[in-house]
MDAnalysis code that builds the backbone (N, CA, C; Angstrom):
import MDAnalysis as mda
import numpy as np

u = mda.Universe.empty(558, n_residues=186, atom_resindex=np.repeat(np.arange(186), 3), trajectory=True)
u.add_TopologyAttr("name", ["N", "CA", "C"] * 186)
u.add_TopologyAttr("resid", np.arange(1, 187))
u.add_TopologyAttr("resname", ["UNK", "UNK", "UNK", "UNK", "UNK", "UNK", "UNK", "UNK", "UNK", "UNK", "UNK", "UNK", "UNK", "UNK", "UNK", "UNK", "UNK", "UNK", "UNK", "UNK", "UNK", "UNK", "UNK", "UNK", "UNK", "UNK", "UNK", "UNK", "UNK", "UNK", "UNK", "UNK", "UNK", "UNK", "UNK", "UNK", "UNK", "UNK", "UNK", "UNK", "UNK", "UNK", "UNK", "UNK", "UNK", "UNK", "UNK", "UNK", "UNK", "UNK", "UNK", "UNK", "UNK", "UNK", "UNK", "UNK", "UNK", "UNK", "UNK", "UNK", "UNK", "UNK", "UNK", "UNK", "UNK", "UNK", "UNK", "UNK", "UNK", "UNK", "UNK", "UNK", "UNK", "UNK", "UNK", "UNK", "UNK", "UNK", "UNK", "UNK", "UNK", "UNK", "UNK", "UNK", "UNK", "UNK", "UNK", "UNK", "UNK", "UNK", "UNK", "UNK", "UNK", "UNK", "UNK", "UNK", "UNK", "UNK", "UNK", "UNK", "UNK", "UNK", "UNK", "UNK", "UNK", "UNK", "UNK", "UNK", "UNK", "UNK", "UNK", "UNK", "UNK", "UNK", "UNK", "UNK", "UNK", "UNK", "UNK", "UNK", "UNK", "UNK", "UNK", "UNK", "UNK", "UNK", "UNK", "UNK", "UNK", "UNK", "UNK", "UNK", "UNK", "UNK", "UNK", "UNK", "UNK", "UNK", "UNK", "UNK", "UNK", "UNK", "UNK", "UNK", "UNK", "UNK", "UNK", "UNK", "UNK", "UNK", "UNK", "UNK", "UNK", "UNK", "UNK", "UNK", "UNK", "UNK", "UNK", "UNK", "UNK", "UNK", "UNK", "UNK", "UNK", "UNK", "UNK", "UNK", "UNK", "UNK", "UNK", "UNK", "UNK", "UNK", "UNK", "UNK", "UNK", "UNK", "UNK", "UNK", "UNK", "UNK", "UNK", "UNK", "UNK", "UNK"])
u.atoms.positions = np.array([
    [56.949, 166.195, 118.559],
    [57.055, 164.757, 118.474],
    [56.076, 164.236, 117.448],
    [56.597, 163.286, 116.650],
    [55.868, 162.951, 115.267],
    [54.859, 161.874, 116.058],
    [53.544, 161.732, 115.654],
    [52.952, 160.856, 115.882],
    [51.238, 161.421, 117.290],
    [52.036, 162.645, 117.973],
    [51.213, 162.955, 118.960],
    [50.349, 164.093, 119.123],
    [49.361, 163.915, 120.073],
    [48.765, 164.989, 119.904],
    [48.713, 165.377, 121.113],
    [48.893, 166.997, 121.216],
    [48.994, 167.629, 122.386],
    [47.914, 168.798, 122.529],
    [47.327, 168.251, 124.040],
    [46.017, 169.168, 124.418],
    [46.479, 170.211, 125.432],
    [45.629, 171.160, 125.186],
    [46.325, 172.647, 126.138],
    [46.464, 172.511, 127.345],
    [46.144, 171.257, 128.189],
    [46.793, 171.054, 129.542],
    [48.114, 170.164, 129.469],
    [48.374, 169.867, 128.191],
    [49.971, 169.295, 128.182],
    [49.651, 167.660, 127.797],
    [48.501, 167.352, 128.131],
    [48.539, 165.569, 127.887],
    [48.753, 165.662, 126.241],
    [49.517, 164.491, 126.699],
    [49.753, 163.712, 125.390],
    [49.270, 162.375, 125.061],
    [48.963, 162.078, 123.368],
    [48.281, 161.170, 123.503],
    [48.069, 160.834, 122.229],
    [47.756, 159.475, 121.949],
    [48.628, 158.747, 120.677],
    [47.615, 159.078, 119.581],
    [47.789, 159.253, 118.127],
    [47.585, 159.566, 116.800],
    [45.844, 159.003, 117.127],
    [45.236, 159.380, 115.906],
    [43.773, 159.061, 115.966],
    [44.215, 157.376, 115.101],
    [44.712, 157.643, 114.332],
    [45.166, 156.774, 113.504],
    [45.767, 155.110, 114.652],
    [46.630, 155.136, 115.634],
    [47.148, 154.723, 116.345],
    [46.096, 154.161, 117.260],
    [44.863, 155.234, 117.680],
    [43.702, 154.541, 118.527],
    [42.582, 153.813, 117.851],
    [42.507, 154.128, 116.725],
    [42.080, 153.264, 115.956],
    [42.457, 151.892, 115.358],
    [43.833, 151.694, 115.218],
    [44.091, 150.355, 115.193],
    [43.792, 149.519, 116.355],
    [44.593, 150.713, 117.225],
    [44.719, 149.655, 118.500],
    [43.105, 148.958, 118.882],
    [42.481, 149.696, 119.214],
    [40.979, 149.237, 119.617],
    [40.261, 148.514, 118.340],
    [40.368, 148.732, 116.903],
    [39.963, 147.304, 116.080],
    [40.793, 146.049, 116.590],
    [41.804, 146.592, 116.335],
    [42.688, 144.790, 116.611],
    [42.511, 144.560, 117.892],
    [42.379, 145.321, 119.173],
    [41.887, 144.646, 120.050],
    [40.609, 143.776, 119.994],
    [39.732, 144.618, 119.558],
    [38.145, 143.460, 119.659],
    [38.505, 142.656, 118.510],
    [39.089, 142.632, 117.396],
    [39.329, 141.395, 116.263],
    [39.990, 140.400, 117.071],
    [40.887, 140.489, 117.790],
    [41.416, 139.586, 118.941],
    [40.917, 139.089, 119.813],
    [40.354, 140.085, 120.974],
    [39.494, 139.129, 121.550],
    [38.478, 138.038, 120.796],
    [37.906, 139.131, 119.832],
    [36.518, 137.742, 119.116],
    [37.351, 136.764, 118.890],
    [38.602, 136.546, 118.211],
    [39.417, 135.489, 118.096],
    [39.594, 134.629, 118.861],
    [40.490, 135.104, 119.475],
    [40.218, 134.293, 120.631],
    [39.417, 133.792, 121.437],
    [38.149, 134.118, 121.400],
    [36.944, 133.750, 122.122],
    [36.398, 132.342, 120.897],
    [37.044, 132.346, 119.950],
    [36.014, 131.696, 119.166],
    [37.380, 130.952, 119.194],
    [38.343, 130.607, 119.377],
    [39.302, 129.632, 119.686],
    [39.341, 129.161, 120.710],
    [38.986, 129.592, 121.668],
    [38.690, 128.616, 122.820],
    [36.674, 127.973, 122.941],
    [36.527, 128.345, 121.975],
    [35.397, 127.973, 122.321],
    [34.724, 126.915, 120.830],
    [35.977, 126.931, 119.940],
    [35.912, 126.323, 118.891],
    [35.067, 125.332, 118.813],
    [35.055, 124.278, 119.777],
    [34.458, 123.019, 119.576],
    [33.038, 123.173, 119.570],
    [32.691, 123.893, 120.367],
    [31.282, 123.628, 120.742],
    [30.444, 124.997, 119.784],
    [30.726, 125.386, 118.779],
    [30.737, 126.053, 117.665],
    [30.070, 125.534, 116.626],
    [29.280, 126.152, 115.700],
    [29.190, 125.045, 114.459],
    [30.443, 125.444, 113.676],
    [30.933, 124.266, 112.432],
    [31.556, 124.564, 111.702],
    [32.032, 125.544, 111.271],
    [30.731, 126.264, 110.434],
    [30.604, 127.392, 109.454],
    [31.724, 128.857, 110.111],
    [32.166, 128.864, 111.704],
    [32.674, 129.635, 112.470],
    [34.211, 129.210, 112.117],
    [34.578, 128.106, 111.428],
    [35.991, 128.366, 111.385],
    [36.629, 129.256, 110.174],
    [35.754, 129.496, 109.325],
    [36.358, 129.923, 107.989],
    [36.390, 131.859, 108.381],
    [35.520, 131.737, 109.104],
    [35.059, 133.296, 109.989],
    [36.734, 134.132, 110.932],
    [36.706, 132.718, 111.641],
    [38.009, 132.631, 112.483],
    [39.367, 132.738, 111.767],
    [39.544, 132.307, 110.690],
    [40.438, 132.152, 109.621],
    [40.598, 133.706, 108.803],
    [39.165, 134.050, 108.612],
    [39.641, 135.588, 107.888],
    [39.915, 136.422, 108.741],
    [38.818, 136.626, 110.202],
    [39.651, 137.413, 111.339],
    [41.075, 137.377, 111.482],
    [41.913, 136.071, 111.599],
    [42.867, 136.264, 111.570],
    [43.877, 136.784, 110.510],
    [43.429, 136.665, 109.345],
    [43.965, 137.578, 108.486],
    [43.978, 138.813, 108.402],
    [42.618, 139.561, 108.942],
    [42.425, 140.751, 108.949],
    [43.819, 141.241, 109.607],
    [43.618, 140.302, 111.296],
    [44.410, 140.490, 112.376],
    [45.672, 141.244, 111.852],
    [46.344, 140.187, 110.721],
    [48.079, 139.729, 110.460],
    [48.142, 141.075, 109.578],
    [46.952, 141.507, 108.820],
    [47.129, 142.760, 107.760],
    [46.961, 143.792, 108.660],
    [45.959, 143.980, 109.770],
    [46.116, 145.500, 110.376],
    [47.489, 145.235, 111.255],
    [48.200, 144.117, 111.781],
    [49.038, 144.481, 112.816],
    [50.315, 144.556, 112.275],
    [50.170, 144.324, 110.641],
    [51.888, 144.783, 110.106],
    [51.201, 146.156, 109.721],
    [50.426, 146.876, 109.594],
    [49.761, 148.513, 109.280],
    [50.045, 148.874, 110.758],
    [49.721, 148.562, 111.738],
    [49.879, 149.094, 112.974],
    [51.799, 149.335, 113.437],
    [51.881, 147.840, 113.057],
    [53.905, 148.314, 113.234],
    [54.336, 149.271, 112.702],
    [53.824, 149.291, 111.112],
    [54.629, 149.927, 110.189],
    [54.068, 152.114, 110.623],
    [53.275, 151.632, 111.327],
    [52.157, 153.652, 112.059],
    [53.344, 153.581, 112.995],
    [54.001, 152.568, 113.493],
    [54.440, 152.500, 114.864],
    [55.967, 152.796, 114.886],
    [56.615, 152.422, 113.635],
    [57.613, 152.699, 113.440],
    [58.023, 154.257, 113.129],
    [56.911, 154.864, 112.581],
    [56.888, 156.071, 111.372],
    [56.800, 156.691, 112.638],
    [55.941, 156.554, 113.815],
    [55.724, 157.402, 114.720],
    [55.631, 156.798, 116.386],
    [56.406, 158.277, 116.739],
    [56.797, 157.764, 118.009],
    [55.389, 158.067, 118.876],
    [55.205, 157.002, 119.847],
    [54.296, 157.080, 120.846],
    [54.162, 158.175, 121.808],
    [53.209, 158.843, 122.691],
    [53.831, 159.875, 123.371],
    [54.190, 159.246, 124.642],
    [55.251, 159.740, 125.555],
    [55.562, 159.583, 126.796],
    [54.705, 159.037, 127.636],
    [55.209, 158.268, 128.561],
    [54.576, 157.894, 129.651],
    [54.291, 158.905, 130.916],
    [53.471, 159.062, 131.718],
    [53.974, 159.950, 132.502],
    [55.104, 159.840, 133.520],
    [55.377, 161.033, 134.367],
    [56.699, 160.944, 134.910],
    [56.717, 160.182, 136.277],
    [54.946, 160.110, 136.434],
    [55.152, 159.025, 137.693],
    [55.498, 157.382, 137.929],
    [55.819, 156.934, 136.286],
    [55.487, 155.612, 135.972],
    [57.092, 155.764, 136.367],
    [57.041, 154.416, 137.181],
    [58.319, 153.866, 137.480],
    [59.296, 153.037, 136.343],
    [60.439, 153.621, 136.337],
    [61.768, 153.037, 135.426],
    [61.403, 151.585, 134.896],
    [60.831, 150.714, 136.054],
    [60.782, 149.344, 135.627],
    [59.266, 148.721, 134.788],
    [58.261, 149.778, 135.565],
    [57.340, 149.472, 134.556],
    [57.118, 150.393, 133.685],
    [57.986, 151.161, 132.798],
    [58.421, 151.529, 131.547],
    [59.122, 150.550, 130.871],
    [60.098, 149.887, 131.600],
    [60.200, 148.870, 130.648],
    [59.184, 147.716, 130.544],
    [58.978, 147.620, 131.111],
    [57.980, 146.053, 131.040],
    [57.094, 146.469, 130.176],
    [56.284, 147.815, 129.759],
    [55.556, 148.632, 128.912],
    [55.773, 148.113, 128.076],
    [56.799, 148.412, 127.635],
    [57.664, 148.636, 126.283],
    [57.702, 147.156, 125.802],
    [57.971, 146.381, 126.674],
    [58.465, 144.840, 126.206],
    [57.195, 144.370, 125.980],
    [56.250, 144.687, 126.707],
    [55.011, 144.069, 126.181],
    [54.322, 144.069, 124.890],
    [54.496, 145.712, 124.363],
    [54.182, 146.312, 123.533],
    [54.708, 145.339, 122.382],
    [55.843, 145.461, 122.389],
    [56.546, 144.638, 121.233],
    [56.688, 143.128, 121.639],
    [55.436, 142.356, 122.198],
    [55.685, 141.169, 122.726],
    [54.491, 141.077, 121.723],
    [53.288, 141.727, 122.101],
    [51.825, 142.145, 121.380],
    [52.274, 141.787, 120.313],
    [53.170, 143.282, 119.432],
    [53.274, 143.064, 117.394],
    [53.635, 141.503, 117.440],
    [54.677, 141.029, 117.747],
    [55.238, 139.543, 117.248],
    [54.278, 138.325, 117.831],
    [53.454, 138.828, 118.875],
    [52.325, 137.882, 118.449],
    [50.916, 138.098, 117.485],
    [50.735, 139.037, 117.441],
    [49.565, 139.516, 116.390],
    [50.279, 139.492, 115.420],
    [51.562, 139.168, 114.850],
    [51.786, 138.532, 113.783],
    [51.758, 137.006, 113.552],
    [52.430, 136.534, 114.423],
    [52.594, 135.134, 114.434],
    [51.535, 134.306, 114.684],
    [50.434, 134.459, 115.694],
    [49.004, 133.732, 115.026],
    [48.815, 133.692, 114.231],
    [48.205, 134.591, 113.608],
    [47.739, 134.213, 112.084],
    [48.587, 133.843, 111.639],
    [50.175, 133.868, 111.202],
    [50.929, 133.262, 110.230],
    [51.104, 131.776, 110.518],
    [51.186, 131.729, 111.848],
    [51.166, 130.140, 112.687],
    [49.416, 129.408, 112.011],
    [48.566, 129.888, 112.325],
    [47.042, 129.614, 111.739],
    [47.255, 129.614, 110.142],
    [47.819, 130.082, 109.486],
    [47.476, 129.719, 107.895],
    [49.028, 128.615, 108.060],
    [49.839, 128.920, 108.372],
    [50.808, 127.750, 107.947],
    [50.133, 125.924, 108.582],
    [49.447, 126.091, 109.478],
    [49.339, 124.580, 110.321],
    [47.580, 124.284, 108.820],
    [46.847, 125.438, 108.617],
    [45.950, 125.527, 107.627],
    [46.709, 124.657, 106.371],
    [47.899, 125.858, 105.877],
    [48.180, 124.783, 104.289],
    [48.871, 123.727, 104.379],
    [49.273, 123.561, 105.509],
    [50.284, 121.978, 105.847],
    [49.265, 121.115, 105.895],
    [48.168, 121.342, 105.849],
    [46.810, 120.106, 106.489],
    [46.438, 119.322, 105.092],
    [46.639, 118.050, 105.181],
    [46.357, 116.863, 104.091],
    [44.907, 117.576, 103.486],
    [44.103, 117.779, 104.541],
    [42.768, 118.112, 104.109],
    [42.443, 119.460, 103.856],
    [42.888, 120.195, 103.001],
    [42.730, 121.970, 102.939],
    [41.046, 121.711, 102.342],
    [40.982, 123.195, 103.203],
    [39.346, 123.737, 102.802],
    [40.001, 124.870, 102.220],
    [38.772, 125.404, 101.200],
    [38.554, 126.848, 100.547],
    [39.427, 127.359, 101.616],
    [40.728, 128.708, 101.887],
    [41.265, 129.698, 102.286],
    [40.539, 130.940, 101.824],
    [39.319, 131.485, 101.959],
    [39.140, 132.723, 101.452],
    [39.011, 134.048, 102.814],
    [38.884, 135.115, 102.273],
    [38.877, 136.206, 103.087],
    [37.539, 136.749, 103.246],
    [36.346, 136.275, 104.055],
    [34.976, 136.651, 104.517],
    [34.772, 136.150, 103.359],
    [34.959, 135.018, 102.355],
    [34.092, 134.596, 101.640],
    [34.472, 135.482, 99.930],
    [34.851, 136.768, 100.506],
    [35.002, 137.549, 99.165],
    [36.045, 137.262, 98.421],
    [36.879, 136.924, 98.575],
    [37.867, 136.631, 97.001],
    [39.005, 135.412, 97.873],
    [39.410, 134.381, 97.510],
    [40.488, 133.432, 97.921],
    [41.703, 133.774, 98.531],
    [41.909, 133.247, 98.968],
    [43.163, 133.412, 99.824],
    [44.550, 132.522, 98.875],
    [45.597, 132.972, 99.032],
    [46.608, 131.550, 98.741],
    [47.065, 131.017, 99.791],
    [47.502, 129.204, 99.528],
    [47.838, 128.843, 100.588],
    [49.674, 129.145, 100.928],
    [50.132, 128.954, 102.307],
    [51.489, 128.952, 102.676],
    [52.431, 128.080, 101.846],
    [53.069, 128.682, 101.538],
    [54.130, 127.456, 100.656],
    [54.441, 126.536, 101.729],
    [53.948, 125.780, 102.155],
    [54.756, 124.504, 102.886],
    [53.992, 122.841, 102.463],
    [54.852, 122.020, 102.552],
    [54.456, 120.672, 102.549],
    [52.748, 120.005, 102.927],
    [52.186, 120.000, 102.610],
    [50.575, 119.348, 102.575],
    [51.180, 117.873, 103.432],
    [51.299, 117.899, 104.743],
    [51.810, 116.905, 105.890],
    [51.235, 117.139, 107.093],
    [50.866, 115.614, 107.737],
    [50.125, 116.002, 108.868],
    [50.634, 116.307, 109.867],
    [52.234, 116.064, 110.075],
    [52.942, 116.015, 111.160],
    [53.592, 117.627, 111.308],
    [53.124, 118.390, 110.116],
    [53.788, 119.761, 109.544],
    [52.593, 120.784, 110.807],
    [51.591, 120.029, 109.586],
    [50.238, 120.794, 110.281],
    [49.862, 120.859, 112.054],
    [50.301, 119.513, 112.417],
    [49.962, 119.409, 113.726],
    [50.979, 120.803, 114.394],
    [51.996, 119.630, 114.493],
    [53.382, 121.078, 115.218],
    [52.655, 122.766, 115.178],
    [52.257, 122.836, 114.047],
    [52.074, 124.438, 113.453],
    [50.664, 125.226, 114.497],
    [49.742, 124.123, 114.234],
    [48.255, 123.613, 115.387],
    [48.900, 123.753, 116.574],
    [49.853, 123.160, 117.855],
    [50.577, 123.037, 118.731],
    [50.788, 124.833, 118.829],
    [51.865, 124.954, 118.300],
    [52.370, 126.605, 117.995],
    [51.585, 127.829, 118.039],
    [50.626, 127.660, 117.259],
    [49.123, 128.425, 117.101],
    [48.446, 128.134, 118.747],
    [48.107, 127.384, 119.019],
    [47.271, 127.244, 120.232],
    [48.300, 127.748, 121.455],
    [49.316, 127.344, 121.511],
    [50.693, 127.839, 122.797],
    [50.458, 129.556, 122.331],
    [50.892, 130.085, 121.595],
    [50.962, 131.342, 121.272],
    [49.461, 132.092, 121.855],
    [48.674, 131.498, 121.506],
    [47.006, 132.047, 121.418],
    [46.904, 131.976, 122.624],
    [47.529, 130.906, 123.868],
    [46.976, 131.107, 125.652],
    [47.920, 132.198, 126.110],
    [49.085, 132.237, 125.478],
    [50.056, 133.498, 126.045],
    [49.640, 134.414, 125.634],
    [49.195, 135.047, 124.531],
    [48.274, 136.400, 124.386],
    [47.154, 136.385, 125.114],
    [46.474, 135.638, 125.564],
    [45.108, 135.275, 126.288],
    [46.016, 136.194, 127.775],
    [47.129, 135.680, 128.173],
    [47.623, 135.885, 129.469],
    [48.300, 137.305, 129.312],
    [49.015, 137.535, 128.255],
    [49.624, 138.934, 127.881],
    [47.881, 140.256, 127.868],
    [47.170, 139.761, 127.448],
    [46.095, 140.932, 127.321],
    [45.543, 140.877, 128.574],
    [45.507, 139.669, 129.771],
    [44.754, 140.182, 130.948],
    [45.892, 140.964, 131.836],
    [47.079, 140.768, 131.479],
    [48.451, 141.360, 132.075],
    [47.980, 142.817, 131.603],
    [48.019, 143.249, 130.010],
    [48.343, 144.658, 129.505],
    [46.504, 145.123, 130.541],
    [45.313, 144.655, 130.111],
    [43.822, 145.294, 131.017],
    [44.529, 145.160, 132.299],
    [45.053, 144.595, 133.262],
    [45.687, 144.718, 134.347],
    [46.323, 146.202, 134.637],
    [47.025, 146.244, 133.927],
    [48.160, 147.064, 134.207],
    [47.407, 148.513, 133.894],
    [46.531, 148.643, 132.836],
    [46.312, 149.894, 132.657],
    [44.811, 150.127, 133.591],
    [44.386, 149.101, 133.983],
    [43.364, 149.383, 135.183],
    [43.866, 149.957, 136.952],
    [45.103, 149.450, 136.520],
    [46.247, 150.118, 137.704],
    [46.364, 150.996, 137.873],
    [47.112, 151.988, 136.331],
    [47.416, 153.190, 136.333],
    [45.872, 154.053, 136.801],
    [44.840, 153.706, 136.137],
    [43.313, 154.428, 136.294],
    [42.981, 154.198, 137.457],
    [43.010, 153.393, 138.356],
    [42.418, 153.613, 139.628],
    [43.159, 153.331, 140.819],
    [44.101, 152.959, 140.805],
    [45.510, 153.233, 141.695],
    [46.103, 154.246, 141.999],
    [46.691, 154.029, 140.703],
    [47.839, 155.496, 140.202],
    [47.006, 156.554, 140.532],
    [46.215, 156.129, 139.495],
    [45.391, 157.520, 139.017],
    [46.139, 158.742, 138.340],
    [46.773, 158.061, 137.187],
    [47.282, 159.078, 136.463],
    [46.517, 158.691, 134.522],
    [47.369, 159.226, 134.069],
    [46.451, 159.519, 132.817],
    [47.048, 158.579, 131.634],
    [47.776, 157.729, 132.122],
    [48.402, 156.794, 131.357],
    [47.392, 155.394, 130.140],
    [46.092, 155.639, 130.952],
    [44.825, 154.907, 130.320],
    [44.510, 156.275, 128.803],
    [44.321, 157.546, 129.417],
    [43.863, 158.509, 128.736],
    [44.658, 158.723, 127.178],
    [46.087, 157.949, 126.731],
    [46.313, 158.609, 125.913],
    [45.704, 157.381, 124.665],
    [45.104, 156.486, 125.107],
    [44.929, 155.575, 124.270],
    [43.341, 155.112, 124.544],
    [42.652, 156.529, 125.078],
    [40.933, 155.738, 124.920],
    [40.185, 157.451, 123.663],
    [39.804, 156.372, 122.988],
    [39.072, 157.675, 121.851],
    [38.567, 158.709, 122.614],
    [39.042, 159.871, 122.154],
    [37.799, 160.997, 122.838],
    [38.305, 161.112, 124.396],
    [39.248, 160.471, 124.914],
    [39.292, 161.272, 126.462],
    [40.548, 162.046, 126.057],
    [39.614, 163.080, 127.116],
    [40.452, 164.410, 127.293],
    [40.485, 165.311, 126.494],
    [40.574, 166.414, 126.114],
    [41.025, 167.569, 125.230],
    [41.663, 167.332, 124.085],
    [41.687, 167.687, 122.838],
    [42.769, 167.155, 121.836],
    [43.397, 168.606, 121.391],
])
C-alpha cells in the first residue's frame, strides 16, 4: 500500500511525510484559532501574524491533500465499527475543505475591505490581494463566512481529539498510534 509504513508486528501507520503535516497544521490551527477568538483583546500588530498563519494554513493544506491523494492512508483497525469508519472518513474530508476555505474566506473578506492593510507573508515579501470588489457589504458577508466556518472547525477538532481519545482509552486499540510521531515500531 502506497503511502504506509509497516512495523514487524503488522501496525500500520501513515507516511512520515503525512505526520508531519498533520501535526504542523494542527498547532498552525489551533494558534489560529486561538488568536481568533481572542482577537479583540490582542494588540493589533497580531492580526497581520494571524493573516500569514493562515496562509501558511491554505499552502500546507492543499500540500497535505495533494500527499493525500498520491497516497492512501493505512487502514483502520478491524475493531472500528462500519459507522465510525465512515464518520472518519467524512470528517477527514470535512477538515481539507475547511483548512482550505478559512484562509480563502480570510483573504477574500481581507481584499473586499474599503480599508486594505499591507497583505504580506510574516512580513517577508507581499502578498496579492483576491480579485474581488473593494466593498463593505462584500467584506462583511466574507467576515460572517470566515467566523461561521472558524466555530465549526473549533467544534470539528474537539469532535476529531474526542474521538481519537476514545479509540486510546476506551477502545484501546491503536487507531491514535498510526498518526503520533515515533509510536510504535516503524
Amino acid at each position: 500500500m502506497m503511502g504506509t509504513v509497516f512495523s514487524g508486528a503488522g501496525l500500520t501507520r501513515y507516511t512520515r511525510v503525512a505526520i508531519a503535516l498533520h501535526w504542523t497544521i494542527a498547532v498552525l490551527l489551533v494558534t489560529n484559532l486561538g488568536i481568533g477568538l481572542l482577537m479583540d483583546d490582542l494588540p493589533d500588530g497580531i492580526v497581520p501574524i494571524h493573516k500569514s498563519i493562515g496562509m501558511l494554513v491554505l499552502l500546507l493544506s492543499l500540500v497535505r491533500l495533494g500527499w493525500r491523494i498520491g497516497h492512501r492512508p493505512p487502514p483502520l483497525p478491524a475493531s472500528v465499527k462500519p459507522w465510525e469508519k465512515g464518520l472518519a472518513h467524512a470528517v477527514h474530508w470535512i477538515f481539507y475543505a475547511f483548512m482550505i476555505f478559512i484562509p480563502l474566506s480570510g483573504w477574500i473578506f481581507t481584499s473586499a475591505s474599503p480599508k486594505r492593510h499591507a497583505l504580506t507573508f510574516f512580513g517577508l515579501f507581499g502578498l496579492p490581494y483576491f480579485p474581488v470588489p473593494q466593498e463593505k457589504a462584500i467584506s462583511h458577508v466574507w467576515h460572517g463566512r470566515h467566523e461561521t466556518v472558524a466555530y465549526l472547525m473549533l467544534a470539528l477538532l474537539v469532535l476529531h481529539v474526542a474521538a481519537a481519545l476514545k479509540h486510546r482509552f476506551l477502545d484501546r486499540d491503536r487507531t491514535l498510534d498510526r498518526m503520533l510521531p515515533g509510536a510504535g515500531p516503524r
